[in-house]
Biotite code that builds the C-alpha atoms (Angstrom):
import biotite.structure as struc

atoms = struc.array([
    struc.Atom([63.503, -24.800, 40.379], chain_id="A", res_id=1, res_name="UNK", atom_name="CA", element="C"),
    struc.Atom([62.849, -21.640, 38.363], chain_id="A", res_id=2, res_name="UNK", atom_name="CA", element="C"),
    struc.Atom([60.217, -18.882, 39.403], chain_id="A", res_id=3, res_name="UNK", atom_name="CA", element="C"),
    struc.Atom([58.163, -17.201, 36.498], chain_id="A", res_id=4, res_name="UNK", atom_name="CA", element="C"),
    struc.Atom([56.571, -14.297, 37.365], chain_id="A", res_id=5, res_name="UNK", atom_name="CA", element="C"),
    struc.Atom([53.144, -13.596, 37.313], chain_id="A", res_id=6, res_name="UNK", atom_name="CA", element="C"),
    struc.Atom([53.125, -11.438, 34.276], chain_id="A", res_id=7, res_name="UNK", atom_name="CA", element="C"),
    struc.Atom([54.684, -14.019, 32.235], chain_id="A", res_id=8, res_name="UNK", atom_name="CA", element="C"),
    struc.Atom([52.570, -16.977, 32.579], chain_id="A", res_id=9, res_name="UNK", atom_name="CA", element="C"),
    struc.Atom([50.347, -17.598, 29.775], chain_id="A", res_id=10, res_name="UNK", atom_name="CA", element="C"),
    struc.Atom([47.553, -17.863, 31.723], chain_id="A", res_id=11, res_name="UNK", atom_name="CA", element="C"),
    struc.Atom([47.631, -14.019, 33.073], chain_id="A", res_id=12, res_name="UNK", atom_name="CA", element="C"),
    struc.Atom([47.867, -12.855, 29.520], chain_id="A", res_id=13, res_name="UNK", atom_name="CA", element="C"),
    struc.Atom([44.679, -15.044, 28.763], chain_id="A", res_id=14, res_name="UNK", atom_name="CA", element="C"),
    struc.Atom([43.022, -13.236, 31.665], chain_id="A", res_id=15, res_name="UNK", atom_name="CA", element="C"),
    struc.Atom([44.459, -9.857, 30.478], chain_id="A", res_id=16, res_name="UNK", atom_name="CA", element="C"),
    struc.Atom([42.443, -10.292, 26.751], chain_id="A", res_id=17, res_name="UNK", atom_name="CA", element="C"),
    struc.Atom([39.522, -11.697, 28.111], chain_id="A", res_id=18, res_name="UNK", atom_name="CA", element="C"),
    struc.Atom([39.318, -8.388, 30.396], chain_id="A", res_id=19, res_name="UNK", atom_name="CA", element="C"),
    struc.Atom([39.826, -5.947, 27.286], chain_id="A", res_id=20, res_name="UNK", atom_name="CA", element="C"),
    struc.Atom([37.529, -8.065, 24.879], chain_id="A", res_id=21, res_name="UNK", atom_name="CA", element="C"),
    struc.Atom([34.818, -7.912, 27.900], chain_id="A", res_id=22, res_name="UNK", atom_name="CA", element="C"),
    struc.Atom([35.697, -4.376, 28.193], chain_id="A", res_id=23, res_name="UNK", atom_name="CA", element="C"),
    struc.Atom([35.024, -3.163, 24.069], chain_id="A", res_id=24, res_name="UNK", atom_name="CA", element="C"),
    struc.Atom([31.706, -5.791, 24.509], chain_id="A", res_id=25, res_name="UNK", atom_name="CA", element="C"),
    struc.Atom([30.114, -3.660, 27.120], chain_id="A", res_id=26, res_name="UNK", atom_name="CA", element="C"),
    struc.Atom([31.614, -0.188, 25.417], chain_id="A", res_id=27, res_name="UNK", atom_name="CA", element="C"),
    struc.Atom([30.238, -1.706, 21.704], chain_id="A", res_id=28, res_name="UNK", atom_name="CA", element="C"),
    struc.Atom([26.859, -2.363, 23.536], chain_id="A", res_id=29, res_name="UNK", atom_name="CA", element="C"),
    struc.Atom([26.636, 1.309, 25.380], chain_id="A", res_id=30, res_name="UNK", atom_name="CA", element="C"),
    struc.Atom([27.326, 2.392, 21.857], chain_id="A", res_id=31, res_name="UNK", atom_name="CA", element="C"),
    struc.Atom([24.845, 0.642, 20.342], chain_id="A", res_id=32, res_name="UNK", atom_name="CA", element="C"),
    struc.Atom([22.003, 1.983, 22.834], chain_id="A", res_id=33, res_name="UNK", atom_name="CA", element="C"),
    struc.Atom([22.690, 5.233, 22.344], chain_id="A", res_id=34, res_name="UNK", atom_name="CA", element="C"),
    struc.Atom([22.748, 5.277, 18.390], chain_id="A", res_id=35, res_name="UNK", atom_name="CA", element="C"),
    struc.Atom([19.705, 2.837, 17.640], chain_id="A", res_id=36, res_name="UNK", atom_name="CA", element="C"),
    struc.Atom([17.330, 4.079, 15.987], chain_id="A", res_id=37, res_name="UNK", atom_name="CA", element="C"),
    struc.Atom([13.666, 5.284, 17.170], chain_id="A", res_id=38, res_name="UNK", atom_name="CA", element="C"),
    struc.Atom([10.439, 4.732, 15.081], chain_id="A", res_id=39, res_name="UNK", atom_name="CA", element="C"),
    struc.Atom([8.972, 8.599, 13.840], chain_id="A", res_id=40, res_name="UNK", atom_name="CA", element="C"),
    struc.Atom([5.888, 9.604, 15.833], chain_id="A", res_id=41, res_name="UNK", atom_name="CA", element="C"),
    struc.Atom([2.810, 10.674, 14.112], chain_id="A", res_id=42, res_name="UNK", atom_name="CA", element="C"),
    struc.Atom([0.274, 12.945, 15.788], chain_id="A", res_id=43, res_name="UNK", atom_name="CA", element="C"),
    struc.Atom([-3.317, 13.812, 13.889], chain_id="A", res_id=44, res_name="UNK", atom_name="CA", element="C"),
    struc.Atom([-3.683, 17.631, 15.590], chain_id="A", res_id=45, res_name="UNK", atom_name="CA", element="C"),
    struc.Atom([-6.764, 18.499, 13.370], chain_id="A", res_id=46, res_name="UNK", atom_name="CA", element="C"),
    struc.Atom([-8.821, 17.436, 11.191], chain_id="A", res_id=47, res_name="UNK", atom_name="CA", element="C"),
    struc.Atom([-11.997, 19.333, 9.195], chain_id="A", res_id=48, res_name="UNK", atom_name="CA", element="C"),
    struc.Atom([-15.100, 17.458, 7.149], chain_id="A", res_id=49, res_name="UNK", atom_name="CA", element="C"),
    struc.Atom([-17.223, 20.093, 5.343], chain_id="A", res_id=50, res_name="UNK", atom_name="CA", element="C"),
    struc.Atom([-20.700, 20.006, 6.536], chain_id="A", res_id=51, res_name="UNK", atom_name="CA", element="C"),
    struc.Atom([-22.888, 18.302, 3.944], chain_id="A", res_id=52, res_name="UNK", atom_name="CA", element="C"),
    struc.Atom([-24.845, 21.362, 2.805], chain_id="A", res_id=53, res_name="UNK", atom_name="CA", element="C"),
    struc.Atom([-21.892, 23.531, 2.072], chain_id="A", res_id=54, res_name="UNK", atom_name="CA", element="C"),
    struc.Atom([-20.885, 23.762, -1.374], chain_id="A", res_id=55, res_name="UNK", atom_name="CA", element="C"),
    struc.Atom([-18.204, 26.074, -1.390], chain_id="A", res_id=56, res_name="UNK", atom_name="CA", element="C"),
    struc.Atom([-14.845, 25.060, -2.642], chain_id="A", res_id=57, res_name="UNK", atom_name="CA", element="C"),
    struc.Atom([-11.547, 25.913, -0.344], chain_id="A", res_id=58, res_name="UNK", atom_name="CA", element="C"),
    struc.Atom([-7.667, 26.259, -1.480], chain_id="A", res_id=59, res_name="UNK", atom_name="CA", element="C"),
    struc.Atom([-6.210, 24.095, 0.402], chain_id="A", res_id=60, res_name="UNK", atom_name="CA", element="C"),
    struc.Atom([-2.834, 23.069, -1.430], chain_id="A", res_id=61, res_name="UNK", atom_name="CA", element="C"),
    struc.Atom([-1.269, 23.383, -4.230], chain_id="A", res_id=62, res_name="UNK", atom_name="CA", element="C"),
    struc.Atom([-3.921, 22.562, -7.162], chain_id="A", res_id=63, res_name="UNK", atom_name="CA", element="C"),
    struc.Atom([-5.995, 20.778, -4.514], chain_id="A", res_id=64, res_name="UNK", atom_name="CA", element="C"),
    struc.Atom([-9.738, 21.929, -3.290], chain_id="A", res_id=65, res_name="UNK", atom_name="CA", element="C"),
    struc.Atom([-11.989, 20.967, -0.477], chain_id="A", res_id=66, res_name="UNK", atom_name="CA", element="C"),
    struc.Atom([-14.686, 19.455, -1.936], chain_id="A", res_id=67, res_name="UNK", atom_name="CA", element="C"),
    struc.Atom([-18.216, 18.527, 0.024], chain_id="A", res_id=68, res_name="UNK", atom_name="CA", element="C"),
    struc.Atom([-16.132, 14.763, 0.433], chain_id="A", res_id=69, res_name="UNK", atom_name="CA", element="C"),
    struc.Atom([-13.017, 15.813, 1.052], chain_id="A", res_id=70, res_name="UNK", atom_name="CA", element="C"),
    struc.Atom([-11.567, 15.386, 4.529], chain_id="A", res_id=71, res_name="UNK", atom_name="CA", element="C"),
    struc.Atom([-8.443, 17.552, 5.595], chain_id="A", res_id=72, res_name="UNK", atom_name="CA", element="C"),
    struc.Atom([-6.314, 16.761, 8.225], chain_id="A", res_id=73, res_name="UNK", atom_name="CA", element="C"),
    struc.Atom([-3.055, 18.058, 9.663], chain_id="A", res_id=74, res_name="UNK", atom_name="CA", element="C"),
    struc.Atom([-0.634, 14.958, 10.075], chain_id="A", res_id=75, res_name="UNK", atom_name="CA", element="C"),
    struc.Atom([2.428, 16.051, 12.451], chain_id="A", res_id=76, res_name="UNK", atom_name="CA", element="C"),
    struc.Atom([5.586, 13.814, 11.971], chain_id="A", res_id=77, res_name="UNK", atom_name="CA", element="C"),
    struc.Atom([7.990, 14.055, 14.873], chain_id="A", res_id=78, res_name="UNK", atom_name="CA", element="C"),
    struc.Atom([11.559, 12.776, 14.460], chain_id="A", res_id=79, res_name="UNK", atom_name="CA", element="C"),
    struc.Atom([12.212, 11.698, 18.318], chain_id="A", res_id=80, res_name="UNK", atom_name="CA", element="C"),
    struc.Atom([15.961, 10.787, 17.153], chain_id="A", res_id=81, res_name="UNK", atom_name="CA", element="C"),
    struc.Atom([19.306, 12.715, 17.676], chain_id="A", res_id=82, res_name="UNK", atom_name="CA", element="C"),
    struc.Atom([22.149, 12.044, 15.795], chain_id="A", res_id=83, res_name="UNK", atom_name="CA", element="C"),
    struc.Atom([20.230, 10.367, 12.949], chain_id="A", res_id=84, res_name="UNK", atom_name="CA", element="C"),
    struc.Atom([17.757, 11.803, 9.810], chain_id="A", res_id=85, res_name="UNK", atom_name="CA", element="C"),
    struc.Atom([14.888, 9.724, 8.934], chain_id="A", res_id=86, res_name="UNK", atom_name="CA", element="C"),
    struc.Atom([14.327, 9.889, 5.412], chain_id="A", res_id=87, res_name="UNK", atom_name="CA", element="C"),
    struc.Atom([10.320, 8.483, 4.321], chain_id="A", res_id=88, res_name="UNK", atom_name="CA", element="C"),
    struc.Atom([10.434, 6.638, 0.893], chain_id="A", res_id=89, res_name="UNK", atom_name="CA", element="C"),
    struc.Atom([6.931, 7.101, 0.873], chain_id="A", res_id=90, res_name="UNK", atom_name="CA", element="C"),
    struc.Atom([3.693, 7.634, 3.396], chain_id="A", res_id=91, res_name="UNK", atom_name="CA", element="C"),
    struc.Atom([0.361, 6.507, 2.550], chain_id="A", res_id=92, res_name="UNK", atom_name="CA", element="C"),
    struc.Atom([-2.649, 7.797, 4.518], chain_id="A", res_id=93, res_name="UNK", atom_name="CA", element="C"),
    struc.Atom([-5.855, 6.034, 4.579], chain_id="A", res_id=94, res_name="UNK", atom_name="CA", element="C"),
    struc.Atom([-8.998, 6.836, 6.558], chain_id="A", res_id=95, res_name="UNK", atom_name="CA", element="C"),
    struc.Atom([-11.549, 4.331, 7.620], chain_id="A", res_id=96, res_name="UNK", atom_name="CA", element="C"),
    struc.Atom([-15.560, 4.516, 8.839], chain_id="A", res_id=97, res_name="UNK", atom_name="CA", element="C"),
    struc.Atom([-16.461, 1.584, 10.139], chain_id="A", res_id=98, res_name="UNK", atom_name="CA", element="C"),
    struc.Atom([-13.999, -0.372, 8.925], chain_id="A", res_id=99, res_name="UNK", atom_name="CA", element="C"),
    struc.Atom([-14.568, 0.235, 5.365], chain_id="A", res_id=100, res_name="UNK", atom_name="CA", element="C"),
    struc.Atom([-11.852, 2.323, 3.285], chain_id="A", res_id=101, res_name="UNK", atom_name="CA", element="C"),
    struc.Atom([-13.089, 5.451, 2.547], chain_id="A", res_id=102, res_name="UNK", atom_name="CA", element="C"),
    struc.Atom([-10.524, 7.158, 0.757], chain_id="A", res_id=103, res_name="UNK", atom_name="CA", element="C"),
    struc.Atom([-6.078, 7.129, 0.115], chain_id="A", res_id=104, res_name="UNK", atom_name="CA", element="C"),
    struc.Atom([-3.706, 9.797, 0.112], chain_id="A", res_id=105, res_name="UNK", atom_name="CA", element="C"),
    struc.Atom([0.125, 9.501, -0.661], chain_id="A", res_id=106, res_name="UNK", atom_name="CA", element="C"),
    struc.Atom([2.751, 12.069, 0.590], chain_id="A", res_id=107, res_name="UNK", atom_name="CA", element="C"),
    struc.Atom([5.883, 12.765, -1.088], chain_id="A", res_id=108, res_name="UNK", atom_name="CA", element="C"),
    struc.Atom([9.477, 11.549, -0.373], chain_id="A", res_id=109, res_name="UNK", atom_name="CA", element="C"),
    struc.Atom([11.219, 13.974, 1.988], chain_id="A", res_id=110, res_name="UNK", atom_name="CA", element="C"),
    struc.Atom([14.167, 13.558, 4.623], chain_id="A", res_id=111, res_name="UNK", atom_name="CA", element="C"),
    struc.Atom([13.361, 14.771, 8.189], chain_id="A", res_id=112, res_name="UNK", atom_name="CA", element="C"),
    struc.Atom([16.342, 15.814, 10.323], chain_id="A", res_id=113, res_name="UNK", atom_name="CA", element="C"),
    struc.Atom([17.244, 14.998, 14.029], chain_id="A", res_id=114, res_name="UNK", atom_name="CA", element="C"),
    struc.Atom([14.701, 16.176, 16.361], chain_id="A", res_id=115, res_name="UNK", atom_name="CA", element="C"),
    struc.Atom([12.529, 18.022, 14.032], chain_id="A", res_id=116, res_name="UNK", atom_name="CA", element="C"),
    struc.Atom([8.315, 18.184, 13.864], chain_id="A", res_id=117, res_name="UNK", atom_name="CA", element="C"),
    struc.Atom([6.738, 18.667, 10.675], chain_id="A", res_id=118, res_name="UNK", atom_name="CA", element="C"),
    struc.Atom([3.241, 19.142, 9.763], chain_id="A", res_id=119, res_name="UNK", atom_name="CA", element="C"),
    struc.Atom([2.012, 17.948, 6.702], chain_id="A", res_id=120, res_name="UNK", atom_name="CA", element="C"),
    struc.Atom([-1.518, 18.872, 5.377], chain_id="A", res_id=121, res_name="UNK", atom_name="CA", element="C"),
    struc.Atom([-3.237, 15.648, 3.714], chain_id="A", res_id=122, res_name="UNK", atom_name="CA", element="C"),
    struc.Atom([-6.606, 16.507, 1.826], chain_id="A", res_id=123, res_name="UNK", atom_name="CA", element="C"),
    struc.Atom([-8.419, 12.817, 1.453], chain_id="A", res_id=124, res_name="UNK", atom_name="CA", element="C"),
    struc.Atom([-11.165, 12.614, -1.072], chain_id="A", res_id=125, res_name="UNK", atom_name="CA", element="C"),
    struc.Atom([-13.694, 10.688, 1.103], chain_id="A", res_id=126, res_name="UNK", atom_name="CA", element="C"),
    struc.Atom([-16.211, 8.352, -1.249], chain_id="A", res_id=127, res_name="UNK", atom_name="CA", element="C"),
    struc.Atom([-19.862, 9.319, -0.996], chain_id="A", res_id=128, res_name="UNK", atom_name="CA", element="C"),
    struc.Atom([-20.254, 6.284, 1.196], chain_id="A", res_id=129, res_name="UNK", atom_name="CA", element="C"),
    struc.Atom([-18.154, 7.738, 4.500], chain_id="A", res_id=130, res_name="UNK", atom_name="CA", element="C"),
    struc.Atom([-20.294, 10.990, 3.726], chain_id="A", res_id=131, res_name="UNK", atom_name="CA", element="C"),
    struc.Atom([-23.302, 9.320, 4.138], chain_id="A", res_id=132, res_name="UNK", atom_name="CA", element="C"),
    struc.Atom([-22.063, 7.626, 7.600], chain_id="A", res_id=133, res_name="UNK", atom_name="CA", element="C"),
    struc.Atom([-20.920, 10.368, 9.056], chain_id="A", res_id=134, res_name="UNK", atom_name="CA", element="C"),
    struc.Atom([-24.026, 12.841, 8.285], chain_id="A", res_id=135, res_name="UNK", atom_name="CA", element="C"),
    struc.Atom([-24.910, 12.619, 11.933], chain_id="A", res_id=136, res_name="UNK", atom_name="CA", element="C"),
    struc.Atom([-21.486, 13.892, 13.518], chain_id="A", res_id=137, res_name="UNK", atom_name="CA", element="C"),
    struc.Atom([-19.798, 12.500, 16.230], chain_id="A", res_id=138, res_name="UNK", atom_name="CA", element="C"),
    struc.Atom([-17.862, 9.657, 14.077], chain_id="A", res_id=139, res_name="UNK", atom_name="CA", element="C"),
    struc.Atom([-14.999, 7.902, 15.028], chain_id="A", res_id=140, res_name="UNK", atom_name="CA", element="C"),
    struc.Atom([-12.710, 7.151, 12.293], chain_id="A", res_id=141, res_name="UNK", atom_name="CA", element="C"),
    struc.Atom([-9.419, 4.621, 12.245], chain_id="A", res_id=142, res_name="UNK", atom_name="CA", element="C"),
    struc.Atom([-6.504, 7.189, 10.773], chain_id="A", res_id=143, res_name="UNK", atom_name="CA", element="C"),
    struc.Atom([-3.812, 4.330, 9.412], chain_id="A", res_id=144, res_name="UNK", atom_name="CA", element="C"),
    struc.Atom([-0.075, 5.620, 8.349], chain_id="A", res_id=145, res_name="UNK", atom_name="CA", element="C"),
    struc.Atom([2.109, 3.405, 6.359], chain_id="A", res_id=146, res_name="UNK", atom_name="CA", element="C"),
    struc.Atom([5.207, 4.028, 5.844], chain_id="A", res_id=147, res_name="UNK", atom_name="CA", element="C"),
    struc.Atom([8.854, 3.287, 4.297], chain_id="A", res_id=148, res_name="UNK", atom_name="CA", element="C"),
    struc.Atom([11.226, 4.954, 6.176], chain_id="A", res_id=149, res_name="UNK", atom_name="CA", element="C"),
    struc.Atom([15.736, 4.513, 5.838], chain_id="A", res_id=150, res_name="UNK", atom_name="CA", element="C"),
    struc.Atom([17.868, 6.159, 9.069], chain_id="A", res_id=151, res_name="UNK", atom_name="CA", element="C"),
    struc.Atom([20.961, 7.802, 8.068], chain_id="A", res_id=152, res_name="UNK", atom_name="CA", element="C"),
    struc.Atom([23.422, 8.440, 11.247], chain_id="A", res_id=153, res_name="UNK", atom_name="CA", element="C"),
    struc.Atom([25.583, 11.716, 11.300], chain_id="A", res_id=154, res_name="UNK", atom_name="CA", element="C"),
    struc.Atom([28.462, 8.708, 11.157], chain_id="A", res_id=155, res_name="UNK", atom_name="CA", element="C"),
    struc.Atom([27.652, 8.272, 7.275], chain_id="A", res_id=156, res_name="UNK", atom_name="CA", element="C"),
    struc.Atom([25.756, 4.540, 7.978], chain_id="A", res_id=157, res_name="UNK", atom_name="CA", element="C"),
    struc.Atom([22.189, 3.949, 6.214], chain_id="A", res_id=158, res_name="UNK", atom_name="CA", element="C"),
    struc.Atom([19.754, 1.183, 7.423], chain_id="A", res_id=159, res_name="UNK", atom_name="CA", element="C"),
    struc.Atom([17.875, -0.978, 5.199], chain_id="A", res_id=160, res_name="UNK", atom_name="CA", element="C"),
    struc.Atom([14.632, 0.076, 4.421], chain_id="A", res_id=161, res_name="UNK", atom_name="CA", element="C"),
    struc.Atom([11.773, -0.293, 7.311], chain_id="A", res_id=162, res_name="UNK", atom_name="CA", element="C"),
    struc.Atom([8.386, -1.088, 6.454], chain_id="A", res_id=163, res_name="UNK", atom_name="CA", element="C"),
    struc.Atom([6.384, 0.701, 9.538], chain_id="A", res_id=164, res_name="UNK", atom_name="CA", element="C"),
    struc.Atom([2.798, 0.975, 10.035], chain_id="A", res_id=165, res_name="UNK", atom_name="CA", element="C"),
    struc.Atom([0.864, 3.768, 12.513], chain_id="A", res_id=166, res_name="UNK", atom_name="CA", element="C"),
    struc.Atom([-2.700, 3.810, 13.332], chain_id="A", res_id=167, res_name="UNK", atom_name="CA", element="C"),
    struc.Atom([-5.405, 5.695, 15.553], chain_id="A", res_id=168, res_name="UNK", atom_name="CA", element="C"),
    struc.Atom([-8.859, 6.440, 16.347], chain_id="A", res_id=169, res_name="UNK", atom_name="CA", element="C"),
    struc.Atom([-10.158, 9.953, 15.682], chain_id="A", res_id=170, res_name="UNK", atom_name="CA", element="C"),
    struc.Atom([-13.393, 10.925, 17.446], chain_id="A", res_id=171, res_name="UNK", atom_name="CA", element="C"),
    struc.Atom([-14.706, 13.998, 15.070], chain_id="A", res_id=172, res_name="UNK", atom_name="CA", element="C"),
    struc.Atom([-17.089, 16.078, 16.855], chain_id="A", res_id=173, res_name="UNK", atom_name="CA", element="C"),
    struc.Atom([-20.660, 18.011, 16.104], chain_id="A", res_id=174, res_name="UNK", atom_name="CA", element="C"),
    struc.Atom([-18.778, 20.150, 13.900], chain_id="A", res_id=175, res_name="UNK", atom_name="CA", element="C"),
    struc.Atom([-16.807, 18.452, 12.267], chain_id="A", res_id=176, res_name="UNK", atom_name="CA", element="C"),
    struc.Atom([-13.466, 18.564, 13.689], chain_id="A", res_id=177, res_name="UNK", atom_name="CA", element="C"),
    struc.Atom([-11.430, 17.321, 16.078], chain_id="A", res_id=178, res_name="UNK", atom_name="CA", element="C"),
    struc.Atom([-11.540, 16.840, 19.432], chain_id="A", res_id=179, res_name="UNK", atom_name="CA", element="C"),
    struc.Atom([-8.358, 16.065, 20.850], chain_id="A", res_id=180, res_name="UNK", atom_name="CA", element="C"),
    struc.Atom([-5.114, 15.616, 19.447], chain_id="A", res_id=181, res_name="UNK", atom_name="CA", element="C"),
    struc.Atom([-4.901, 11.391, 18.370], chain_id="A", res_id=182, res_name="UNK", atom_name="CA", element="C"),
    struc.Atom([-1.582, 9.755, 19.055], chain_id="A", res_id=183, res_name="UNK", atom_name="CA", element="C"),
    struc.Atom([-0.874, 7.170, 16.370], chain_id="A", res_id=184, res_name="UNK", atom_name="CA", element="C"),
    struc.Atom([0.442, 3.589, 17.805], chain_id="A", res_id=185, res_name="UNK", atom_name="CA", element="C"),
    struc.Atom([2.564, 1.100, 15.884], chain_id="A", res_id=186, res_name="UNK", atom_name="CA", element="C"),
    struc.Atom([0.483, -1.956, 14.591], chain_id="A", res_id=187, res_name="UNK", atom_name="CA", element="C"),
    struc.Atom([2.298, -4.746, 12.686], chain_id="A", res_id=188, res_name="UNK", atom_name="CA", element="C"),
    struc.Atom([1.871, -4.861, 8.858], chain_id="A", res_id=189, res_name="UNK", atom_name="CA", element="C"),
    struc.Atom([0.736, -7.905, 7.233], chain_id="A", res_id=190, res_name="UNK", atom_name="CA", element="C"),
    struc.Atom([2.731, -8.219, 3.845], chain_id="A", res_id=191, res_name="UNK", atom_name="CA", element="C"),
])
């Protein structure tokens, strides 16, 4: 009768891959964790409706004016991310009273880089309807952000392209402004 040792049976070297492939699972999954990507975060942190008497026009952007419709807000886009860019295909705005559209705005393409805030002034041409709703002050309009956003990881990898949708309720003051800074929370689109 002949002894085998231990390290020689095929059974121990069975045992000995099924450690290492457990091993690179839980590594591969620790990996994955810590690289997936997170959703932008949008924060409304003002907002301004002219007051219905005042017929001044305002430069506001490039080529753009406040008009006695127009509603101007200040849309902050956080990347919450490290280690990967978020780059927006495109970001529609639209701006609700009551649950009827009032007016649209597109942004521009642009690529935001790991753990950076930017602030992006939207000027919405409100219809005459949403003026004549909100003549009293004290309004609470749904803000809704759609987006198409593509994550690109400082190890050269791009996602496909995520259709994400944003929304939240802005309570506009006496004034006409805001007042407090509105969170936007992911709602599922419909498409």
């Amino acid at each position: 009768m002949v002894r085998r040792k231990a390290s020689e049976s095929p059974f121990a070297i069975y045992c000995w891959f099924l450690q290492v492939l457990i091993v690179l699972s839980m590594v591969a999954v620790v990996i994955w964790l810590i690289t997936k990507p997170r959703n932008p975060k949008f924060t409304i942190t003002a907002i301004q409706i002219p007051k219905s008497g005042n017929r001044s026009l305002t430069k506001v952007q490039q080529n753009e004016t406040l008009r006695n419709n127009s509603v101007d807000l200040d849309l902050q886009i956080t990347n919450p991310n490290s280690g990967i860019t978020i780059c927006y295909i495109l970001i529609d705005v639209k701006l609700y009273n009551g649950g009827v559209l009032c007016g649209s705005k597109s942004l521009g393409s642009f690529c935001q880089g790991q753990r950076k805030t930017v602030t992006e002034e939207v000027l919405i041409d409100a219809d005459r309807e949403f003026r004549a709703g909100n003549a009293g002050g004290g309004a609470v309009l749904r803000v809704t952000v759609e987006t198409m956003v593509r994550f690109h990881s400082i190890l050269s990898w791009k996602t496909k392209v995520h259709h994400l949708g944003f929304e939240g309720f802005v309570r506009i003051g006496n004034e006409g402004n805001l007042t407090e800074k509105v969170y936007l929370h992911k709602i599922p689109l419909i498409h």
